[in-house]
N, C-alpha and C positions, 0 to 999 in steps of 0.2 A: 504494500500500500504506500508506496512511494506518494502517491499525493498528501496522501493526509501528512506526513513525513513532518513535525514539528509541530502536529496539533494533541489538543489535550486527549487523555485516554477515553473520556466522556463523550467527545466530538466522535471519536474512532469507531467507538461503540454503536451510536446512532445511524452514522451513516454505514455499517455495517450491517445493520439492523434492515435500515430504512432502506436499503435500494432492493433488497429480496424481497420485500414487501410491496414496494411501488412494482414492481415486474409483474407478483401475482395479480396486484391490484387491476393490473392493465389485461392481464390475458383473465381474468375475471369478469371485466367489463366489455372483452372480444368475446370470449362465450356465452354472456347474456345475453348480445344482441344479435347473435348466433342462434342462440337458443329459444327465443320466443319470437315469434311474429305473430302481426294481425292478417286476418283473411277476411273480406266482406263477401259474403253469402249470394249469390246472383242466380240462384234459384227459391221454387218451395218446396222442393223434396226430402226438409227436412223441421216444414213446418208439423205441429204448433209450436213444437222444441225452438226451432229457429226460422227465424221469417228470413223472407228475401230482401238483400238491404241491412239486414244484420251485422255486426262487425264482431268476430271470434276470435278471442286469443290462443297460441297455440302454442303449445312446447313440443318444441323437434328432441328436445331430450329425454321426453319422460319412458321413452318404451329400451332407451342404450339401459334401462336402471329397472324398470318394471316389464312385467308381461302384459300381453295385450289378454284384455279382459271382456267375455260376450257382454254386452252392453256399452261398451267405451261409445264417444263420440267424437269422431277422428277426421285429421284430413290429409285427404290423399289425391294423388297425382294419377287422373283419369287411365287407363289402362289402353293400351293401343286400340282404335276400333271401337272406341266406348261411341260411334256416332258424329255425324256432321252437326256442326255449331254447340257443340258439349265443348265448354270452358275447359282448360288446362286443369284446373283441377277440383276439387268437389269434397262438400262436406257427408257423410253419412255415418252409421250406425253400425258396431261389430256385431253380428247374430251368430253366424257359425263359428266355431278355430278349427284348426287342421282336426279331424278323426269325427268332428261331430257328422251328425246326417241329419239336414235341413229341407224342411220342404214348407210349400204351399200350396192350399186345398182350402177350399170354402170358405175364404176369407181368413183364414187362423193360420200363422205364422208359427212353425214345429221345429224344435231344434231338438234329437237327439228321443224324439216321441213324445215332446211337453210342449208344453203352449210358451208363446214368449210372445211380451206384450210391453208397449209402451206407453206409459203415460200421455193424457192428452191425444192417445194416438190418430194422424193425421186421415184415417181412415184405412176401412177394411182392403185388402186388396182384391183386385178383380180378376187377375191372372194367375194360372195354377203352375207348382214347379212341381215336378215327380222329388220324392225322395231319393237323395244322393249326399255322398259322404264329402265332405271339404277334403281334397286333398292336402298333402304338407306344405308346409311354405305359402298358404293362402289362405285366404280370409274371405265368407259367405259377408257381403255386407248390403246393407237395405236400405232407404230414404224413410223416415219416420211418414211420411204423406207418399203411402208404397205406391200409387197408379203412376203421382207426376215425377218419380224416379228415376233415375241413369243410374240403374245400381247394380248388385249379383243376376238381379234378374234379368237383365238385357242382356249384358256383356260378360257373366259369368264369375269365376272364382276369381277373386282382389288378388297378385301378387303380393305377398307380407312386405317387398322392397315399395312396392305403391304407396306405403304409407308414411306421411309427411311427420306427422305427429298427432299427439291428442288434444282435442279443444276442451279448455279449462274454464273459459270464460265466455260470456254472451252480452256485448253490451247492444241494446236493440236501437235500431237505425229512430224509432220513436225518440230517444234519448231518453226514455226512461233511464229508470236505477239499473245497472251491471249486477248481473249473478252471475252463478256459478253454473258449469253447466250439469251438474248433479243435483239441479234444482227439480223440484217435484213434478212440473209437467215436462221434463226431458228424462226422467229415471226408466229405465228397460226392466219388466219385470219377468222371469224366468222361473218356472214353476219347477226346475230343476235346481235349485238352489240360487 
């Protein structure tokens, strides 16, 4: 430490201290802003949970730490072929994981031979899926308002790298109050636990 070379042992100490600190401090504040982005909602495929015009917070980090859980609300990067004029990318709903077997029949929504339901849900659907098993590395996922969807049911099983991160926050394009989005009329309910 030639610089410090003739300063007190106190001065040495601090800035010995203080520059591993400002460094973390800095790649702290690159991963933050790495780590959460806004996304505004530009459909209603996943009203009443989220309107169109919504603005959702998102953590790209939370799934490098956690598993992806049936119910999450997540956003991801449309899948090749998801259709002409489908936006780059899209908010929806986790229903299957790899091994489950999902399907749809008479407006009920089956994951695994139980019902799964959501809160406020944005209505029955009208299209039927035979039962089939999520394969690995992919994800059954669904628009909470399942007709006006671009979701599993168009375009099939979500590759698990499709996915951006999970939306943590909903603040409405209204400007009401910001929740959460494990708020009560976005909660997935799952008769399998």
């Amino acid at each position: 430490m030639g610089l410090l070379k003739g300063q007190s042992r106190a001065v040495r100490i601090i800035v010995f201290i203080s520059f591993p600190l400002g460094l973390l401090m800095v790649a702290a504040v690159l991963v933050g802003v790495n780590s959460f982005k806004s996304y505004r909602s530009v459909s209603e495929s996943m009203m009443p949970c989220i309107d169109n015009g919504d603005e959702v917070f998102v953590s790209r980090l939370a799934y490098h730490f956690l598993d992806i859980e049936r119910g999450d609300v997540i956003l991801i990067d449309m899948p090749a072929g998801a259709g002409p004029g489908v936006d780059d990318r899209g908010i929806v709903r986790v229903v299957g994981l790899p091994g489950d077997t999902v399907e749809v029949r008479g407006g009920l929504t089956k994951v695994n031979g139980r019902l799964f339901t959501v809160a406020g849900d944005g209505g029955m659907p009208s299209y039927t899926m035979p039962e089939e098993e999520v394969p690995p590395d992919t994800l059954f996922v669904l628009g909470d308002n399942r007709d006006l969807s671009m979701d599993s049911h168009v375009w099939g099983f979500l590759p698990r790298d499709n996915v951006v991160g999970s939306v943590l926050i909903v603040y409405p394009e209204s400007g009401s109050e910001m929740v959460l989005a494990e708020r009560d009329s976005c909660r997935a309910y799952y008769a399998g636990g």
